[in-house]
Legacy VTK file of the C-alpha trace (Angstrom):
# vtk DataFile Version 3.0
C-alpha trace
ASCII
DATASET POLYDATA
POINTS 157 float
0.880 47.796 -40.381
-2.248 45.687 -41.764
-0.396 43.476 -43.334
1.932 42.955 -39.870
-1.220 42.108 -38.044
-2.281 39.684 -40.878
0.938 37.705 -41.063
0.832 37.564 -37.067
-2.713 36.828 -37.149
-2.164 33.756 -39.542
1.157 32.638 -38.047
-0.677 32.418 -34.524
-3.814 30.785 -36.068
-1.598 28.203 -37.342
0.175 27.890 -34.265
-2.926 27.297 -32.438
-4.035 24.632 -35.203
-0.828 22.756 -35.395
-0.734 22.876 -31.666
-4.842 21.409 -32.009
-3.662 19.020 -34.215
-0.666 17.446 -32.113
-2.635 17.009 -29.247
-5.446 15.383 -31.371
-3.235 12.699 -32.453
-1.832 11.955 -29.035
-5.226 11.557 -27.664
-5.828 9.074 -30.418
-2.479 7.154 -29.937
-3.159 6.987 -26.489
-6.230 5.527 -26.864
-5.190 2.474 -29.664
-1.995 2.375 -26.976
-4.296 1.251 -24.259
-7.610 -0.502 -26.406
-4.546 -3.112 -27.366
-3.293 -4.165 -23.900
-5.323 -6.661 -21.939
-8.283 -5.052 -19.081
-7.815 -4.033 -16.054
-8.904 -6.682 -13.344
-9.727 -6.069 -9.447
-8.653 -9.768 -9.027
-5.337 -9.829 -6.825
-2.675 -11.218 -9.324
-1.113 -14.766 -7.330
2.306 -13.641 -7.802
4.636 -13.710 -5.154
7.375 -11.614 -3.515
11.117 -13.249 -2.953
12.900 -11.683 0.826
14.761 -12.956 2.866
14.974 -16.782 1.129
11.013 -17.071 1.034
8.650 -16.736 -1.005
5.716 -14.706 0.276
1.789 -14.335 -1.203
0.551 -10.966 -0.118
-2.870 -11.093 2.184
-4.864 -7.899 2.881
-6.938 -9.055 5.551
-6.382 -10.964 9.400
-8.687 -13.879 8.656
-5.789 -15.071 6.139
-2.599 -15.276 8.550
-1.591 -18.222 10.390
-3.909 -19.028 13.343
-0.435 -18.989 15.187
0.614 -15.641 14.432
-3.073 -13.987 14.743
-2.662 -14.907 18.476
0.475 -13.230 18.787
-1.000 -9.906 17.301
-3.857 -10.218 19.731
-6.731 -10.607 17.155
-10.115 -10.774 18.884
-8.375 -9.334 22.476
-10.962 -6.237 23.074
-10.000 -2.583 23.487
-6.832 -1.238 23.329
-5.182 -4.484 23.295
-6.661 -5.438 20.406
-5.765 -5.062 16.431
-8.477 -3.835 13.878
-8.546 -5.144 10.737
-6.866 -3.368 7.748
-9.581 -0.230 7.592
-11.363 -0.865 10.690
-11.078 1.794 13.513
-8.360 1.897 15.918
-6.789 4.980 17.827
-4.723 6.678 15.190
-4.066 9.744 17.527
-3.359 9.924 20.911
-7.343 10.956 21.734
-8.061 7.281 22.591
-11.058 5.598 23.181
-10.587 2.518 24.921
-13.200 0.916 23.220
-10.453 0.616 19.775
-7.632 -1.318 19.614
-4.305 0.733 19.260
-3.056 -1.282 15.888
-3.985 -1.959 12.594
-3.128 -4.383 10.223
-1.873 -2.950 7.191
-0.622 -5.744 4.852
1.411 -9.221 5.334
2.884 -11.848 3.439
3.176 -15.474 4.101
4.897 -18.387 3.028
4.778 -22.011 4.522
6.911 -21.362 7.228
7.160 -17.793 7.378
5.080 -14.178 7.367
5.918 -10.523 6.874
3.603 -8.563 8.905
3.008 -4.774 8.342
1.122 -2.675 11.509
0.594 0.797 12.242
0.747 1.772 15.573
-1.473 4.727 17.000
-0.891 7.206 19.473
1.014 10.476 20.214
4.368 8.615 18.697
2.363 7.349 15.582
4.532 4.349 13.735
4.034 2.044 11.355
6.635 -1.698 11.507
7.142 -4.671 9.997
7.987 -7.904 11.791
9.480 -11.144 10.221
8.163 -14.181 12.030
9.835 -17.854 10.979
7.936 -21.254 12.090
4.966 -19.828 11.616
3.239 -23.858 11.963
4.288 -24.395 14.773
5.451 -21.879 17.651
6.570 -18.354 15.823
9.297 -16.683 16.495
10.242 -13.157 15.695
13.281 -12.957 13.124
13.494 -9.065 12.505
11.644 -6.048 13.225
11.716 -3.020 11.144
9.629 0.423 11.435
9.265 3.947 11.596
8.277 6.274 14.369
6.713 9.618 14.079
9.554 9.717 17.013
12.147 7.559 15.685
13.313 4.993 13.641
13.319 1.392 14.877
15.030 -1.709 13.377
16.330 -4.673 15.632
16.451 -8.620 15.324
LINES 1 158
157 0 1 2 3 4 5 6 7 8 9 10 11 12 13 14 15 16 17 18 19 20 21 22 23 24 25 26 27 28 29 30 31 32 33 34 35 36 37 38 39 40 41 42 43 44 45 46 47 48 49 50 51 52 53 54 55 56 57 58 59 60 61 62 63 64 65 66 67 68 69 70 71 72 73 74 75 76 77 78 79 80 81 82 83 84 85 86 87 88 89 90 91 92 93 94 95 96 97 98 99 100 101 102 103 104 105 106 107 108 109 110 111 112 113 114 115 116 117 118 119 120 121 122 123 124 125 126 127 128 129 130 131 132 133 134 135 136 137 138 139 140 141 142 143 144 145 146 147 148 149 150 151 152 153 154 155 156
């Protein structure tokens, strides 16, 4: 019986060690894995993104769209007809305050003739789209319009 709780004493003990050990050495490969690749920046990389034939460099703020298609979207129209700024208040819910704006930018993408915008919507049928808009120099035009509703699902030209 001693000798039972020995041997299971020893086999668990060297369970437990082997079990030490493996994790050990992963912790160490992982960490000569990641001290050989290159840091981490905050910079946004200036790649860009190929749909629908352009070629389109991601902005994260208003400011950086075409003056042309910030006055379609209403930027610097007060109160609910307004758009906030990606992270700036806006009426998410439908408790609105009129003082907010009932969109938000979320993300676009623009090429020389062209930008991908991305909105959400607020309210009590909360939705979030993206619009294609072509001669963006000039006079835009809307090309497609995709999104989702909290109510429904919404795609059209």
């Amino acid at each position: 019986m001693a000798l039972n709780a020995v041997l299971s004493f020893t086999t668990e003990g060297y369970l437990r060690m082997s079990a030490f050990r493996t994790a050990w050495i992963c912790v160490c490969l992982f960490t000569l894995e990641s001290c050989s690749k290159p840091p981490v920046t905050t910079e946004t990389p200036k790649e860009s993104v190929a749909f629908a034939g352009h070629h389109f460099r991601e902005v994260r703020t208003l400011g950086a769209l075409p003056s042309s298609v910030r006055a379609i979207l209403g930027v610097g129209k007060p109160g609910l007809d307004g758009i906030a700024d990606a992270g700036g208040k806006y009426n998410i819910t439908d408790v609105v305050d009129s003082r907010y704006p009932m969109r938000s930018f979320v993300v676009a993408g623009v090429d020389d003739g062209a930008a991908l915008v991305a909105l959400e919507r607020g309210g009590i049928g909360w939705s979030v789209a993206a619009t294609l808009y072509s001669n963006t120099a000039r006079t835009p035009s809307v090309d497609k319009t995709w999104g989702y509703s909290s109510l429904h699902t919404v795609s059209g030209p």
